[in-house]
Every structure is written in C-alpha cells, then in structure tokens.
C-alpha positions in Angstrom: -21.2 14.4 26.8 -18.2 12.6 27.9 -15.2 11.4 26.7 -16.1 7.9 26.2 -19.3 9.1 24.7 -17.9 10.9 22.3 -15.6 8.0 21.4 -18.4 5.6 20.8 -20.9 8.0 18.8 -18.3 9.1 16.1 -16.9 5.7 16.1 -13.0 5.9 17.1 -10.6 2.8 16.4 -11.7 1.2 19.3 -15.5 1.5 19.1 -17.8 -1.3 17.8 -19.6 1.6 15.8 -19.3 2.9 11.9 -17.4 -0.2 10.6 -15.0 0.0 13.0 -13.5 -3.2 15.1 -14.2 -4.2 18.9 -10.6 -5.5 20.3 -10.2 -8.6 21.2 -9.9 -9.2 25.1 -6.3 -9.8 26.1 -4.9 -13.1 25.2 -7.4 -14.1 22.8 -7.8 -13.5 18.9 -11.0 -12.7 17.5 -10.8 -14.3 13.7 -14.9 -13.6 13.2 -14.9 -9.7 12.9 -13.6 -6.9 10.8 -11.9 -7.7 7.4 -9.1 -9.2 7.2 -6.6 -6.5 7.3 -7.5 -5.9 11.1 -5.0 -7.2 13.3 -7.5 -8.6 15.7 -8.5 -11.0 12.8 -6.9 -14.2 12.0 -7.6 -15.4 8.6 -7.0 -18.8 8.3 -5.5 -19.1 11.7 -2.1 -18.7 10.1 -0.4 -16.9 13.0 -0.6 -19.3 16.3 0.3 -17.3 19.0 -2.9 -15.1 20.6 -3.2 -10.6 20.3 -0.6 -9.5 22.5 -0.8 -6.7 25.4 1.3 -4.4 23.4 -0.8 -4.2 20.6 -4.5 -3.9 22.8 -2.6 -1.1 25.0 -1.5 1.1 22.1 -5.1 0.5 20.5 -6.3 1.7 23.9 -3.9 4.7 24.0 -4.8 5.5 20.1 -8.5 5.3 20.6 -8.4 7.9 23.6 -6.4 10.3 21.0 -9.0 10.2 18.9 -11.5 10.7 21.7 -9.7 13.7 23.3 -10.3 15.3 19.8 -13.8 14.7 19.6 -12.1 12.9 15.6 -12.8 9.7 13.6 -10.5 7.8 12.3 -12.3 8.8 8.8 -10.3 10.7 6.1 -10.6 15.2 7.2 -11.3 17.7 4.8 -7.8 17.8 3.9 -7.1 14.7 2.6 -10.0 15.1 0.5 -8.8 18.6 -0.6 -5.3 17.3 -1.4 -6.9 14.4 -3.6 -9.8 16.6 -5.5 -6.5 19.1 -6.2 -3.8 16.8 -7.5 -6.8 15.2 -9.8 -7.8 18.6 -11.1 -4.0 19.3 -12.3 -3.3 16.3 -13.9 -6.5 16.8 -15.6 -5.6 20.3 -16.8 -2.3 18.7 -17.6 -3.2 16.2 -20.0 -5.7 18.8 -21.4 -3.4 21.5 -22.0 -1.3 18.7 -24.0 -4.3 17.6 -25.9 -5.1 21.0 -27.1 -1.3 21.7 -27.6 -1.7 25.0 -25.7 1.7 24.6 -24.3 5.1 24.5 -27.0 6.0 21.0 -27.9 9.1 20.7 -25.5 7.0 21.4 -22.2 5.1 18.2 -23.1 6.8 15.7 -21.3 7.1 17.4 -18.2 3.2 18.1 -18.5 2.7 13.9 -18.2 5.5 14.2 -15.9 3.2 16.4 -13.6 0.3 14.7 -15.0 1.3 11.3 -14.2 2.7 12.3 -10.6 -0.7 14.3 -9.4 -2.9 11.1 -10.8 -1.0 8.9 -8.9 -1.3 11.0 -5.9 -5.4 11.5 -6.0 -5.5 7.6 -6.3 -3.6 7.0 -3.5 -5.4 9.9 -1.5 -8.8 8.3 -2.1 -8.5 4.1 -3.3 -6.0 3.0 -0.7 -7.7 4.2 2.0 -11.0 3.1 1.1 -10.2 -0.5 0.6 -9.3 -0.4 4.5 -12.8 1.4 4.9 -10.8 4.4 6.0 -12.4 7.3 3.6 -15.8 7.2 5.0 -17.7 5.7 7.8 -20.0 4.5 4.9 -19.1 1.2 3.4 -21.1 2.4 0.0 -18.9 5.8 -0.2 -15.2 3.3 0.6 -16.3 0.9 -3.0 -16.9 4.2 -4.7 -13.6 6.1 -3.5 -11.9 2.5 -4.7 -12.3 3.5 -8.1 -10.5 6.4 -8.2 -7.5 3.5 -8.9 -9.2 2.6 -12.3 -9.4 5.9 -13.5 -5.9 5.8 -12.7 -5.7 3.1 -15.0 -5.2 0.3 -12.5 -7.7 -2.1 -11.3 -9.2 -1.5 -8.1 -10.8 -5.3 -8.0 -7.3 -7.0 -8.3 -5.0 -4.4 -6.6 -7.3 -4.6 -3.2 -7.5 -8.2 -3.2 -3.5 -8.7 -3.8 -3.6 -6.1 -1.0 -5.4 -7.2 1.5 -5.3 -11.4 1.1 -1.6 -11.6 0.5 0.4 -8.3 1.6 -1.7 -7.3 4.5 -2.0 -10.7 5.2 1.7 -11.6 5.7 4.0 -8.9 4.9 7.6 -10.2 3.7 6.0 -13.9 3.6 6.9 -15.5 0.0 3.9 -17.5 -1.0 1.4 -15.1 0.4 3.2 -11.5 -0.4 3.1 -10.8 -3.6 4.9 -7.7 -2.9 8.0 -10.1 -2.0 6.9 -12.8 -4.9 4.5 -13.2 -8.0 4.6 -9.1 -8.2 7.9 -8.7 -8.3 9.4 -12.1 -9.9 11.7 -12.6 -11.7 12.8 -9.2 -11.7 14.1 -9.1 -8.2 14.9 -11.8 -5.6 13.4 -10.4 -2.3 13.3 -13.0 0.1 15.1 -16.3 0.9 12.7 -19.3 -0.2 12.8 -17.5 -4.2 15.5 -19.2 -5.8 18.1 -16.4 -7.4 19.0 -16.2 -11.1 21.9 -14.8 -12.7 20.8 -11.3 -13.8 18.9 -10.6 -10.3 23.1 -10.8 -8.9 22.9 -6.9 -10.9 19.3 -6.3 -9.0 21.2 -3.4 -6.4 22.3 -1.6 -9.5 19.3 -1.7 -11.8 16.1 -1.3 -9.2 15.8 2.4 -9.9 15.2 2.1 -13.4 12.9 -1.1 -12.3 11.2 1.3 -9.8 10.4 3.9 -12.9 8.6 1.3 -14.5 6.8 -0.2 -12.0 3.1 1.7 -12.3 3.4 1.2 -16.2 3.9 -2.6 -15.7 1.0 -3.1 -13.1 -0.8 -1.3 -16.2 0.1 -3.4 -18.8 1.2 -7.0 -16.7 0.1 -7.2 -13.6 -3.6 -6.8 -14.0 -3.9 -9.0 -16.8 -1.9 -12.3 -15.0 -3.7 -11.8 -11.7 -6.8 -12.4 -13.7 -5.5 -15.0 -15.8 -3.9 -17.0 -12.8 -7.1 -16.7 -10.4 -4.3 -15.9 -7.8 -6.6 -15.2 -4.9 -9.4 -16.2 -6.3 -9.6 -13.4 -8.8 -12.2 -15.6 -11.0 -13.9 -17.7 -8.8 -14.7 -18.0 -5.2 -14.9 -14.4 -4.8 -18.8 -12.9 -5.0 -19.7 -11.1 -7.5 -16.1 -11.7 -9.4 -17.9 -11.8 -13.5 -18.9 -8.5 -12.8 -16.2 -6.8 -11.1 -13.6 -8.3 -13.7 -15.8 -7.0 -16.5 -16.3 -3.3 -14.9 -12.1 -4.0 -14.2 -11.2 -4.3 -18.0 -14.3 -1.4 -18.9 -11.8 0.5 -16.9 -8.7 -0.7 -18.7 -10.2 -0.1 -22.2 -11.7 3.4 -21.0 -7.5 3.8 -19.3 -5.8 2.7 -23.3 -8.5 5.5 -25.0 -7.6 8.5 -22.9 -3.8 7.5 -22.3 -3.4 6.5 -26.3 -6.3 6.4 -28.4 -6.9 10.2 -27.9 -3.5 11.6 -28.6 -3.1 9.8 -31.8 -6.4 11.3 -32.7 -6.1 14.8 -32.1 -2.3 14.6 -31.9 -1.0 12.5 -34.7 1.9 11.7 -33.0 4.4 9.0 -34.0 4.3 5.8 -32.1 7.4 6.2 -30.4 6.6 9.8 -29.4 3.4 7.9 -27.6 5.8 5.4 -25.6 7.8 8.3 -24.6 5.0 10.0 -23.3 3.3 7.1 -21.5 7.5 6.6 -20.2 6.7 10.1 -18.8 3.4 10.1 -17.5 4.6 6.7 -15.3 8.1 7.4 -14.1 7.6 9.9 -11.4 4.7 7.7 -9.7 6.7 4.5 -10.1 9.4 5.8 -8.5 7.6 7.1 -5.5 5.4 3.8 -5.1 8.6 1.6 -5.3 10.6 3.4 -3.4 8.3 4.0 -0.6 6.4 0.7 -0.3 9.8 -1.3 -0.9 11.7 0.7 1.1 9.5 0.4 4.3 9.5 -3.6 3.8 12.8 -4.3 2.2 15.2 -3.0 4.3 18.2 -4.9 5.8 16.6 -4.2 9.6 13.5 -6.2 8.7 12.8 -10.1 8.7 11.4 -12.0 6.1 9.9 -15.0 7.7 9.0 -18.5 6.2 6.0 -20.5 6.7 6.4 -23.9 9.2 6.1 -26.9 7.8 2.7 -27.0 9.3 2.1 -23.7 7.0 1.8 -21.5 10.0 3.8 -18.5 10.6 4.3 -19.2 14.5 4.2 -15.6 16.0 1.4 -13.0 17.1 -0.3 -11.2 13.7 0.9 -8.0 15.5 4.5 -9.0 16.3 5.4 -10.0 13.2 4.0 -7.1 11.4 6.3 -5.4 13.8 9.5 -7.2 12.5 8.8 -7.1 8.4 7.7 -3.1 8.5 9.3 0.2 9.5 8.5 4.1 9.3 10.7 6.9 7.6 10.8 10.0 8.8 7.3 9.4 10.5 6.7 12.4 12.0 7.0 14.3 8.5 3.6 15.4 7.6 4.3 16.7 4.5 6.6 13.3 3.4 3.1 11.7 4.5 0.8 14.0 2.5 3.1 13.4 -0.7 3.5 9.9 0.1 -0.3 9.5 1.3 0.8 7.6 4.1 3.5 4.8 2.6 6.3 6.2 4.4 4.5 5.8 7.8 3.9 2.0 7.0 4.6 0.3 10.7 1.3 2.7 11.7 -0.3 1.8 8.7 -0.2 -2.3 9.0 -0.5 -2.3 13.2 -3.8 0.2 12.7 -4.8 0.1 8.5 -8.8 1.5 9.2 -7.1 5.0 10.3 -6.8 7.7 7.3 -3.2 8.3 6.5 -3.9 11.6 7.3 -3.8 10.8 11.0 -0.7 7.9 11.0 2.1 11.2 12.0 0.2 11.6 14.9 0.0 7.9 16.2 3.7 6.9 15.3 4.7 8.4 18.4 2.3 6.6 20.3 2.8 3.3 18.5 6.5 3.8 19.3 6.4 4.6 22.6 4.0 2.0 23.6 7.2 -0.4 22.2 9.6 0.6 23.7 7.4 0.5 27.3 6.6 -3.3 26.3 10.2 -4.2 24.8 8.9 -5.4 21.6 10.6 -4.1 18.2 9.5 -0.3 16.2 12.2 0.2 13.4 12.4 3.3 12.1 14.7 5.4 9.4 15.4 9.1 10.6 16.5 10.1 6.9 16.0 8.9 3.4 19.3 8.8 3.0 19.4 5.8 5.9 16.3 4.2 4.2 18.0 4.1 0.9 21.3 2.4 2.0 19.5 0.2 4.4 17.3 -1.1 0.9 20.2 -1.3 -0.9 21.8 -3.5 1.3 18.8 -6.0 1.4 19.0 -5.8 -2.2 22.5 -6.6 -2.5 22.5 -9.3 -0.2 19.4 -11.0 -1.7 21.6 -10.9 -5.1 24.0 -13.6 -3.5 23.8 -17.0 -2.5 23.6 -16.3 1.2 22.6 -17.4 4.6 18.9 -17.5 5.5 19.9 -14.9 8.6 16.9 -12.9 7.9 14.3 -14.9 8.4 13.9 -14.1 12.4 11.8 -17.7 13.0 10.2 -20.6 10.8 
C-alpha cells in the first residue's frame, strides 16, 4: 500500500476520512466543513482575509508525517495510559483519606496529589475530545468529554466557551472569555476592558489568583455561563435542557464526593473542609493558569480589537499566529504533564491532533514560518515565559497605549 494510501485509510490531518477536514484549496476559505475550531472554517465570516499558503503547506508537510508513520492524528496508547493512571491515584488518594488509613497531617498533601492527578486525567481525555481528537469515533469524543464533570466541571459549558469564543478568536475581548467575562474583574487583560483600581496590584497577586482558579470555575463559572446564556448556553444550542440538566447531575454528584462524604464518614469541622477543597484545587489551578495564560498573555503576543464593521481583518491562521506561543515545545514530558497547553501555537494552528503528537509538529509548524516569513513565537525556558507574562500583566495594570493590539 502506499504512502498516500495509508494517509487516507487511517485518516491523517489532511484526509477527508474519520472526522477529519479536507483543506481548503489555496486562497479560498471553506466556512461549510469541520467544526468550528478548524482553521479552514470561518464562523461567521469574522476574519476577511482568505487561508493563506503558509498554513495549507505546513498542513501538507504535517499530514505526510503522519503518513510516513503509517499514525492518526487520534490519541496512542499512551495518552490513554497516562490519563487511566493519574485517575487511578487520585482515586486511591481521596480513598485512603476517606478511610483515614494515612495519619492526619499527610491529608492535605493526599488532595494535593489528589487534586493534581484529577486534573491531569481530565485534561488527558475531555480537552482533546471536544476537538474530536481522542477517537476517530464521534460517539467515543462526547463520552471522553465527561471525564471534565467527574472532575467537577462542566463539560457542556467549558467546550462551548472553548470552542465559540477562545478558539474562535484568541486574545479578542468580546469573544475570548479567556481575555473577558472568565477572567473580569479580577484581571485586566486586554485593551478595550476598562482598568480598575485594584487590577493596578494584578502583577503581584495573579499567583494566588492562579491557585484558585479551578475552584472558581467550580463554584462561579459554571453557574453564570448558564445563567447569562453567554453562547447560547440555554437556548439556540440543540439539545441544551438536557445537557444543562446532566451538567448540574454532575455538579450535585461533584459537592457529594468533594463535601458531603467527608463530613459523613469524617466529621470534620467546616473550615477543615475549605482547607481541603483549598488543597485538592491549588496545584491544578496553578498549572491551568499558568500554562494557558502564559501561552496567550505574554508581552510578545497581540491582542487585537474587532473593526468597526465587527470583523477582525486578518487570515484565521495569521492571527492565531500573533495572539499564541509555545514553551519549551519540544519537551515531551512538559507536554505530557501539561497535556499539551504548553505547546499551544501547535494546538490552535492544528486543534484535531492529540496533544500527544504537538512536540513532534512544532518543529514543522516553525519551520514552515520561518520559510514563509510569517510570525512563530516561542519561550525557550519558563523562566522567559514567566517574565514575559508578568510584563503583559504589569502593563495592562496601567493606563497605557493600545501598542499591542497589532491591527483593528
């Protein structure tokens, strides 16, 4: 069999089989196929300017990888090892607190390593799947999604924030809520949100912020993207009754296991349960803030503004580009631990490939750049990616110039 045939029957990036997406002939965007985190897609025809070379050529040169290999693009074995693992110890975790088999001081850092390894086997399995990246199977992505709501975060609301407003337009207020509702009014991350006095402190306090992030998407966030409708939460989405009624089973199911049961069997105090939930959520908060803020918020990376015509007027591809970078790309064990949130330039340009597999395209992704003389940022160390995000944070806590924005 040959190359190409290969490609096509195990369905590669560029293949038309097993959910995955024809590209677009050059020049010309496609805004009828694949969901709408494909970069050949055009929802709402909000970017004017067509698919560019760059981004067919290093879809070319990514599909033949994949080909060479006789892979998919579908999450290996390990990935599903990694996932199945980290679930089983923060299982055995939380149990060996329940049935206080370990001495009362090594409780905290069991939810510590409890809270860490859930957060980890979510990751491996939900974030994937909502790009149909798990499984060639559309059935097998919905059912991997859940593994966020046993998490204890809603799969229905995080997707759709996800892919209709980060994915959409990364760094774009009004459509990001990764740069607006998500974040406000703890933090002022772009240049259209107006600044308030205690965000001026927001480079000192975003660690502590970070921590608490997971534990607020928990508690808030879930809750007020229901309540607001924001993407349609409630209505114009199919089947939204149901999935916001299996979305708050979850949530009651997430306060019985994460409270309910250790005042049962535990009879704790209540402030002993706070400090355990502060526990089980700091670790993972850290790590999701840190890496997904620090791949977007970064003093290297633009944060556009819509037109006045409320069009962002640049390729899909370009601008994903400018408002994302990698750290340390080529680290597959940052990726594993990170399930693929450091390697987030990769991630946005090609979102229906595993995370497993983004080490092994950021090379091609950057040299593809660099042959076409279009941007690839990327951080070496996360020393470098720290400074560069405290600096974005810093000047974002002033009344400033709008020199990030890049174009209108």
């Amino acid at each position: 069999m040959s190359s190409s045939s290969v490609g096509e029957a195990r369905g590669v990036v560029g293949g038309t089989r097993r959910g995955s997406v024809a590209p677009a002939a050059a020049g010309e965007v496609d805004g009828t196929i694949g969901p709408e985190d494909i970069l050949t897609v055009n929802p709402g025809k909000l970017y004017t300017e067509p698919t560019p070379e760059f981004y067919l050529e290093m879809k070319r040169r990514i599909d033949s990888w994949f080909r060479e290999r006789n892979l998919t693009r579908f999450a290996p074995p390990r990935q599903l090892w990694k996932g199945w693992i980290c679930f089983t110890i923060a299982v055995i975790s939380y149990a060996l607190i329940l049935t206080q088999m370990v001495p009362r001081w090594a409780m905290l850092p069991m939810c510590l390593l409890s809270g860490m390894t859930m957060f980890i086997f979510a990751m491996s399995f939900a974030h994937d799947s909502c790009h149909n990246a798990m499984s060639p199977n559309p059935r097998w992505n919905a059912l991997w999604a859940y593994a966020y709501d046993i998490a204890g975060v809603s799969s229905y609301i995080t997707n759709t924030d996800h892919m209709s407003g980060h994915h959409r337009a990364p760094n774009v207020s009004g459509i990001d809520v990764a740069v607006g509702s998500d974040v406000e009014p703890t933090f002022r991350l772009h240049p259209d949100v107006p600044l308030h006095w205690w965000q001026r402190a927001q480079h000192l306090y975003f660690p502590i912020a970070y921590a608490l992030s997971t534990l607020h998407k928990w508690f808030i966030l879930d809750y007020t993207g229901i309540l607001g409708n924001r993407f349609g939460l409630r209505s114009g989405r199919r089947g939204a009754l149901k999935k916001i009624t299996i979305a708050l089973a979850f949530k009651v199911f997430t306060m019985f296991w994460a409270i309910g049961l250790p005042i049962m069997i535990l009879h704790v105090r209540w402030w002993e349960i706070v400090l355990g939930l502060l526990a089980f959520h700091t670790l993972p908060g850290l790590l999701v803030g840190l890496t997904f803020q620090l791949t977007h918020i970064s003093d290297i990376n633009d944060f556009p503004s819509l037109a006045p015509d409320g069009k962002l007027h640049t390729s899909r591809a370009l601008h994903t580009l400018r408002t994302n970078l990698d750290i340390m790309p080529e680290s597959r064990l940052l990726n594993a631990f990170t399930c693929g949130l450091m390697s987030h330039v990769s991630h946005h340009l090609f979102p229906e490939i595993a995370h497993e597999y983004l080490p092994d395209i950021a090379p091609i992704i950057e040299r593809t750049a660099q042959e076409y003389g279009v941007p690839y940022k990327k951080h070496p160390t996360l020393k470098s990616a720290l400074l560069g995000h405290y600096r974005i944070l810093r000047f974002f806590s002033r009344d400033t110039p709008d020199q990030h924005r890049a174009y209108a």
